[in-house]
N, C-alpha and C positions, 0 to 999 in steps of 0.2 A: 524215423518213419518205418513203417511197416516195408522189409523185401516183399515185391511182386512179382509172381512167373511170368515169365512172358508168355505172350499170345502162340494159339495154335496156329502160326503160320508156315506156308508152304514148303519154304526154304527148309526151314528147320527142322519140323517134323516129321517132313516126308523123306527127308535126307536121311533123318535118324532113324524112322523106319526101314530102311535100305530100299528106297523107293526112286525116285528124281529127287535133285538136283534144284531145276529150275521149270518153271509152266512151260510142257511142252505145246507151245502156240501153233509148233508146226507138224503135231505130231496126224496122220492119217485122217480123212475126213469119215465121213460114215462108215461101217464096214455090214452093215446091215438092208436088205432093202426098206426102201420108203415108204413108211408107214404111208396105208391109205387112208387113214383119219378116222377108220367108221371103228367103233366099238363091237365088239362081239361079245354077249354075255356066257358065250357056252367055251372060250378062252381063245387062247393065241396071243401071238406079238400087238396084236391092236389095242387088246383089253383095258390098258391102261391110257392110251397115246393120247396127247395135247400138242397141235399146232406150236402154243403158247404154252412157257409156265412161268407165272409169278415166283418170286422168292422171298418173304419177306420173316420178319422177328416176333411179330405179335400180331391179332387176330384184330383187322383194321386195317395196315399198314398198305393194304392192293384201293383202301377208297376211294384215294385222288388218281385210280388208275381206272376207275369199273368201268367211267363212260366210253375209253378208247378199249378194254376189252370186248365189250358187247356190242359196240362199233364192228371191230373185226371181226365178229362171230357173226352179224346178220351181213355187213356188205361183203365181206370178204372170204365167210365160209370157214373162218378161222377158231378152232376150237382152243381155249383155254383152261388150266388148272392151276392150283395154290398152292404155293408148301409156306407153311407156315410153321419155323422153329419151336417157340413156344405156345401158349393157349394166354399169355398174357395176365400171367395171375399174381405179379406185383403191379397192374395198373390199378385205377380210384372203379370206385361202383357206384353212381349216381341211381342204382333204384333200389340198392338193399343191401345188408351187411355182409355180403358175403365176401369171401378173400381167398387167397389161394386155390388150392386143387377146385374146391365148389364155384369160386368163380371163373375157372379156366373150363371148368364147363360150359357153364351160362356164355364165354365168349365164345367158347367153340358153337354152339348153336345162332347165337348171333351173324355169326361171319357165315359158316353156310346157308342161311336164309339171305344174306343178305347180297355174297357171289351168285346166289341162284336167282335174283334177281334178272340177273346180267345172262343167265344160258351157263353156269361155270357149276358143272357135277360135281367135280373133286376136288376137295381140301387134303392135303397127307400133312400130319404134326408130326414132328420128330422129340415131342415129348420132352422136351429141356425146359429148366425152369426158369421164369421172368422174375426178375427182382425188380427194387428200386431204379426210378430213373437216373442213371451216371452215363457222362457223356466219354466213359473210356473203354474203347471195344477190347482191350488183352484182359480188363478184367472180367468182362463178358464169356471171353474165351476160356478163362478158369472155371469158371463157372459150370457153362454148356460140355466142357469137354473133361470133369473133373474123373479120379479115380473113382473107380478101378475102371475107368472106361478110357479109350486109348483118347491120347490128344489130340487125334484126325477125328475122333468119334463123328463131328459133326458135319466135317466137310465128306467123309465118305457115303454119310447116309444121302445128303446132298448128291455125290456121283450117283446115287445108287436110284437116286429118283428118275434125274436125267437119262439115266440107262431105262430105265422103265419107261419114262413116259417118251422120248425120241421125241422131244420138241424140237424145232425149227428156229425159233427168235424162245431167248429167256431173257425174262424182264426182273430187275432187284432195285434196291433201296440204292441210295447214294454213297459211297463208302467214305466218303469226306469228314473231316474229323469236327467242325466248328459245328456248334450250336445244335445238333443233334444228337439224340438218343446212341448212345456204344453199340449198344441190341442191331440197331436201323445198321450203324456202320459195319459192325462184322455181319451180318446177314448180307449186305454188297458185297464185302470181301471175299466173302466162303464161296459166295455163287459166282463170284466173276473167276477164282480160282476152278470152281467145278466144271463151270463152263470148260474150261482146258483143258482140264483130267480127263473128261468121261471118254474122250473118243478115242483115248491113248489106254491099248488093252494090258499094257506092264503097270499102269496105275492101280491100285488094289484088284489085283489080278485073280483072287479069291472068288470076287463077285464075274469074272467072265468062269471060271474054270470051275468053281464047286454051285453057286449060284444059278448059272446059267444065264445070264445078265450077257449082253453082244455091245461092244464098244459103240460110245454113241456121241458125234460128235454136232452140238446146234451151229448154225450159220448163227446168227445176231445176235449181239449183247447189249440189253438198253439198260440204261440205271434212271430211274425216276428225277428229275430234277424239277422240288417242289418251290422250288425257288426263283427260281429262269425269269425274264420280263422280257417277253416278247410281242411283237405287234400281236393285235384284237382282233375279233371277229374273223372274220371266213379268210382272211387274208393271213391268218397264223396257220390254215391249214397245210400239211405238208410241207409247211417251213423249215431249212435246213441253215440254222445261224450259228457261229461258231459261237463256244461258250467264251468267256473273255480270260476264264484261268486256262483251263486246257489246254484252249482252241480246239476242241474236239466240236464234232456239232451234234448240236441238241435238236430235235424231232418234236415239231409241234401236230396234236391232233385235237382238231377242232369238236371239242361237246357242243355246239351249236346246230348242227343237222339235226333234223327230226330224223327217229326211228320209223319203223313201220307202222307203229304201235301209233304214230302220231305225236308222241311226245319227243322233245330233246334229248338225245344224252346224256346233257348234264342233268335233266331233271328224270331221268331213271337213275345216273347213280346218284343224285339226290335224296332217291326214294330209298335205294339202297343203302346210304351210309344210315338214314336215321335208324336204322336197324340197328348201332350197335349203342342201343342204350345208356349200357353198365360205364359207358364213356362219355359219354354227354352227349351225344349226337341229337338228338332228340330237339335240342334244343337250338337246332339247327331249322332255317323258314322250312315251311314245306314244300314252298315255291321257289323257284331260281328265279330271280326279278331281275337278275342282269338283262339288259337291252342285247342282243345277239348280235349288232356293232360292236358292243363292247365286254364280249364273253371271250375269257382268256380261253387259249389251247391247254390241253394235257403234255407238257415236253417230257421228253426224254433224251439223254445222254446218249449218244451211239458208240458203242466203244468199240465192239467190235463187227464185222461184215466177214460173209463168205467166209466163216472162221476164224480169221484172220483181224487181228488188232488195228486197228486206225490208228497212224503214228503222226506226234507232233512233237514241237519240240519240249524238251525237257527242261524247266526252269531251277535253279538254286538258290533256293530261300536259304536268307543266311539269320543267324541267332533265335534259331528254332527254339521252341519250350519242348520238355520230354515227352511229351502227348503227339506235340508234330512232329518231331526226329524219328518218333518210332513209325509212323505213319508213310513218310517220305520213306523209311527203309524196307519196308512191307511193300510200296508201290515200286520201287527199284528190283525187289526179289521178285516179283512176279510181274517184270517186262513190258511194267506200263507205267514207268516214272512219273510221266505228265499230269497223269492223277494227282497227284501231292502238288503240282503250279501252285503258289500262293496258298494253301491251303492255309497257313497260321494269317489271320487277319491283324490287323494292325490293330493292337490293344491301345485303349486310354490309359493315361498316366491313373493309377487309383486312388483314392483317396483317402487321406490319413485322417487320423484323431490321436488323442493323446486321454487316454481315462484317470482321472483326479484320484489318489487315495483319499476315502473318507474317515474320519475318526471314530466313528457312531455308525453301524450299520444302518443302512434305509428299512425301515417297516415297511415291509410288502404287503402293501391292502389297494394296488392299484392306481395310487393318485403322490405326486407330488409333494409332501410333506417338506421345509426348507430346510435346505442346505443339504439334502440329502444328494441332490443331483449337479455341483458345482459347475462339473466338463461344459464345452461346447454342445449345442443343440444342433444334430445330424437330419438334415433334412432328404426325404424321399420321394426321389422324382420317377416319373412314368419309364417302364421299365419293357413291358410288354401289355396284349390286349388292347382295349380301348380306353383312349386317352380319356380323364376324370375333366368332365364338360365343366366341370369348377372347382373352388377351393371345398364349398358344400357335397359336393358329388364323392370326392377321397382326395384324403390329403394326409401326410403322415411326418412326424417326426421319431427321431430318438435320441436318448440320452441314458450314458455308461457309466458306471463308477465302482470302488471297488474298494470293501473292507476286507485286509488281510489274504487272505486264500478265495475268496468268494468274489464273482463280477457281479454287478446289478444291472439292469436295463428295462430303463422306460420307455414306453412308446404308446403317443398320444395319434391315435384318431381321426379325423373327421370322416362322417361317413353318414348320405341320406337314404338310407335304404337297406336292413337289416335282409343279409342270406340267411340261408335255412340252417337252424337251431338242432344241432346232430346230439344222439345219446350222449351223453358225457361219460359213460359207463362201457358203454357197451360198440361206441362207435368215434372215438377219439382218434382218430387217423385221417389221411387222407385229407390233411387239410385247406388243400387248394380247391377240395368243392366249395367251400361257404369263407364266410369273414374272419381272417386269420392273420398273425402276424407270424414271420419266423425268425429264427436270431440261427446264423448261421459261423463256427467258429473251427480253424484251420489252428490248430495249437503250437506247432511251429511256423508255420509259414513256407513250408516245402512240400505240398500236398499237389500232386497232378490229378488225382480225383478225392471224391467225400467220404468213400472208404477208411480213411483217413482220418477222418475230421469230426466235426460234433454236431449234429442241424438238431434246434430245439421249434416246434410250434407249439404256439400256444390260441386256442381257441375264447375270444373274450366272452362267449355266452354257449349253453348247450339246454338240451330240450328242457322241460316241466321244471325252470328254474334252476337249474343246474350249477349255474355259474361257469367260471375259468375250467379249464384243463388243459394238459401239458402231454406232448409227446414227441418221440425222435421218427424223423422219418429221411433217408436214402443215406445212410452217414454208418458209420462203425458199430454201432450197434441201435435199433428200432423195436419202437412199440411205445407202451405207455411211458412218462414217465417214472412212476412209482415202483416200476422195476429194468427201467433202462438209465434214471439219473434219477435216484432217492434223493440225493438233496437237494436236486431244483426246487422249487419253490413259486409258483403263479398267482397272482390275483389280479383282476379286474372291475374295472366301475364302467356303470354303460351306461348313458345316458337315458334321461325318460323325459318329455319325448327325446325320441331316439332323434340324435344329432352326432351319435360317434361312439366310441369306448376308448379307455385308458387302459394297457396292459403293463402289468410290473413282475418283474419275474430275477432270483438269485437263480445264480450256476455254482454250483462251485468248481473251482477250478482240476478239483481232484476225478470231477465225473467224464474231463475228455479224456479222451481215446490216448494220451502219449503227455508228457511233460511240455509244459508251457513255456515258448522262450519267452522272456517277458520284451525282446526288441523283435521278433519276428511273427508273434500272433497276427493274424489277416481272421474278417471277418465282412459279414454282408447283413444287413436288416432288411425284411420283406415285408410286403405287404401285400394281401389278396382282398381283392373286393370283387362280393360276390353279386347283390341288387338282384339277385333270385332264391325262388325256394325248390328250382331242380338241381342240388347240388352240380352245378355248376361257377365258372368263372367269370367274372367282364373285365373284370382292370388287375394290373399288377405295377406295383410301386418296389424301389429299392432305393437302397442308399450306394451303391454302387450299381447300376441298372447297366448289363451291357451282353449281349448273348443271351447265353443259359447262367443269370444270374446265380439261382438257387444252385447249380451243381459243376460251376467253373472256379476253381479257387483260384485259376487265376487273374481271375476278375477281382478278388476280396477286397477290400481295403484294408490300411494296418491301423492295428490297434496296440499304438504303444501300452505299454505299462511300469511306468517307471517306479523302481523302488519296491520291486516285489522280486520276491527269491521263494524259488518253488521250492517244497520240503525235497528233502533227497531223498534216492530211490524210488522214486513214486516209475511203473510199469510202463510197457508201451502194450496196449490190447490186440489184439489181431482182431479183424474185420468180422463182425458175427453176419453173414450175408444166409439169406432165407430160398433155402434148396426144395422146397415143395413146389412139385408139377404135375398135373392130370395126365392121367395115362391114358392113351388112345385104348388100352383092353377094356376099359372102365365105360368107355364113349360105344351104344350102338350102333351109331350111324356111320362111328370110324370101321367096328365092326363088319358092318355088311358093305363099307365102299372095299374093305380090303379084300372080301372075299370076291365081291365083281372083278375088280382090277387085277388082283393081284399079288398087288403088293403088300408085304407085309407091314402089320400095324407099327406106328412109328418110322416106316420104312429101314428096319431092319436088317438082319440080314436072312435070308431065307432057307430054307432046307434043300439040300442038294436034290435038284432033277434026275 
């Protein structure tokens, strides 16, 4: 396997900087007076100040928070703003082909029309770039903090916010390692570390002394928890329930009040998330039909009060995987063990197979042909999404086998309702908007994320008769396959009437990422069923279905391969990961919020006063 840096954490980095040690939790509270909340465009300490500041990874990630911010803006008087790390330009684009920097645009306009719903002026980007979805936050950290920029780069701009804007309560992502997004986790990480920094003036002491930036330190720390199940209706309001890993307690805020406006909260930030298009929202009712008995609360995690951490006690999960050990030791360096309680969940046994050598390679044209496919038939059950209301609705199998150096794999089908028919040419990616299979493959079987690894999709049909296409997506290297796996090989038959497709597709062995053990290969078969034409998703199927199917290899199952000996020599690739990000100079409306506020674009660092 590929060596990995580790993450840009506190301990470490900021020790090696000749900085702290450990999160001074107890280091001086304010040392500024108390912002009075009101804006002044002609300057001052106000210019920038929010009550409240969100912190999250990607343009979207504050939606399942808007109804309780715009809640506290009209009852409570309480102003809000966004930092938002990237502009989100490795997510899908459900209205048009754009990618990268062009579409870290389109999200950046998206998400300020769609905060401003809610009363919330400013967004600040700190201009880092979003790649594929991987569920591991150090290599996130590579990423966001790479040379020639230092490896606090992101957590200081972070301080550098909180000194600006002199919030009170800051609200982040979950920093918990299971089944979410790396992005989402270091984005909680970095800010619940900031949170601690900013009030402590020997913390990048550049930004109080050449800067002009005054130590600044918030009272509460919430982390989103999109997951919680807590009592319904007006009776979650204000709810203080401990979590069950933590025991920290979670913060319910009731979307069920009408605003002034007359509407709910949930159905203002209803109105607001359909705003972000290029994500599927859209496709989201336009109404909340929940009965307001039974409309969940917004929680939140309360970590810390009055500055000061909320202490429980510390558990010790014992035969951690290296995802969680690293995890548990990042929440030990920064003085809040408890976060890590239980965090590795209790994995299923995975499932194995055994792939047949064949003597006669399979003719790839999509179908079946005998003897071509001897092995066991791997069937794929509901994974995530909405459960397939029959065997007609989606239903899937597959089957492996493998002449010499090359794997083969079939997978059959059912399916009553064709998604939407993407370029074959021109828009071969992103293939969990429409109907798609994926073949997901861990070449040794030691992979803590896909960086690592080989994920192929292959589409069974594309627009004006197109037929099959193939591509790599969140894995070691991405794009088509004709110039990320030349010798893949795809075809498909699809039924007429439509009642399903048959995909058939060679790999060969030589196009993953590292040599193949042939007793420790792990791998995963997907299935997306789409039953729309807004590219969009409704069901997902796997043949190991558990989490984050597509980007947990430790989920895979194994796939023996007996009697196969890989040529010698053969290379280990390093991770080709995609560094294009939209720059806030490029953005006018970043433009003109930095000249009101303040702050400088990407919240930089500023010219001495």
């Amino acid at each position: 396997m590929t060596p990995r840096k580790p993450i840009a954490t506190l301990s470490l980095t900021l020790a090696a900087a000749g900085l702290v040690a450990v999160v001074p939790w107890t280091a001086a509270c304010d040392t500024k007076a108390e912002p009075s909340g009101r804006t002044t465009l002609s300057g001052g300490a106000d210019r920038a100040h929010a009550d409240v500041l969100f912190i999250g990874a990607h343009p979207d990630d504050e939606f399942q928070s808007l109804a309780t911010l715009g809640r506290w803006k009209e009852k409570e008087g309480l102003s809000s703003a966004v930092v938002t790390i990237t502009r989100g330009e490795g997510g899908g684009n459900a209205v048009g082909p754009e990618e990268g920097a062009p579409l870290g645009m389109i999200r950046e306009t998206e998400e300020r029309k769609a905060v401003g719903t809610l009363g919330i002026r400013d967004v600040y980007y700190l201009d880092k770039p979003d790649f594929w979805y991987t569920l591991n936050a150090p290599l996130v950290g590579t990423v966001w903090n790479r040379k020639p920029q230092r490896s606090t780069d992101t957590l200081e701009r972070l301080v550098r916010v909180i000194r600006a804007t002199t919030p009170k309560t800051v609200v982040t992502m979950d920093p918990r390692p299971f089944n979410q997004h790396g992005a989402h986790q270091l984005a909680g990480r970095l800010a619940i570390e900031a949170f601690a920094l900013a009030g402590d003036p020997g913390v990048f002491p550049e930004q109080i002394k050449d800067e002009k930036y005054t130590a600044w330190k918030p009272s509460r720390l919430l982390t989103q928890s999109w997951g919680f199940r807590g009592p319904l209706g007006r009776q979650c309001d204000g709810k203080r329930i401990n979590d069950k890993d933590t025991k920290l307690p979670v913060l319910g805020v009731w979307p069920g009040e009408r605003s002034s406006g007359g509407k709910t909260w949930a159905q203002l930030g209803r109105d607001a998330a359909r705003t972000y298009a290029t994500q599927g929202f859209l496709s989201l009712d336009k109404e909340v039909r929940a009965p307001l008995n039974e409309m969940p609360c917004e929680w939140f995690t309360v970590v810390a009060e009055n500055g000061k951490p909320l202490r429980t006690k510390a558990g010790d999960q014992s035969g951690l995987r290296p995802q969680y050990a690293e995890f548990r030791d990042w929440a030990r360096r920064v003085k809040l063990p408890w976060l890590a309680n239980d965090a590795q969940p209790a994995y299923p046994d995975r499932p194995s197979t055994t792939v047949p050598e064949v003597a006669k390679a399979p003719v790839v044209n999509g179908k079946p042909d005998p003897g071509e496919y001897p092995g066991p038939t791997l069937k794929l059950t509901h994974w995530e999404g909405t459960p397939c209301s029959s065997e007609k609705d989606c239903a899937a199998d597959a089957r492996f086998a493998r002449n010499g150096d090359d794997l083969y794999v079939l997978v059959h089908v059912t399916d009553d309702e064709k998604g939407a028919a993407l370029d074959g040419k021109t828009d071969c990616k992103r293939h969990w908007r429409t109907d798609s299979v994926e073949v997901d493959l861990d070449p040794q079987g030691r992979s803590d994320e896909t960086s690592t690894t080989f994920k192929a999709a292959f589409l069974p049909y594309t627009a004006n008769g197109g037929g099959a296409c193939a591509e790599r997506d969140g894995d070691n290297r991405q794009g088509p396959a004709a110039t990320t796996a030349p010798g893949m090989v795809v075809a498909s038959t699809v039924t007429e009437p439509y009642e399903g497709y048959t995909v058939e597709a060679k790999i060969p062995l030589a196009d993953l990422p590292a040599p193949v053990d042939p007793g420790r290969l792990s791998a995963n078969v997907l299935l997306y069923d789409s039953d729309t034409q807004d590219r969009t998703g409704q069901s997902r199927l796997a043949w190991s279905p558990f989490g984050s199917a597509q980007a947990d290899p430790y989920v895979w199952g194994a796939l023996g391969l007996p009697g196969h000996v890989p040529p010698p020599g053969r290379p280990t690739h390093p991770a080709d990961i995609p560094l294009e990000a939209a720059q806030s100079k490029d953005s006018e409306a970043s433009r003109d919020q930095s000249r009101r506020t303040g702050v400088p674009l990407g919240c930089g660092p500023r010219q001495s006063q």
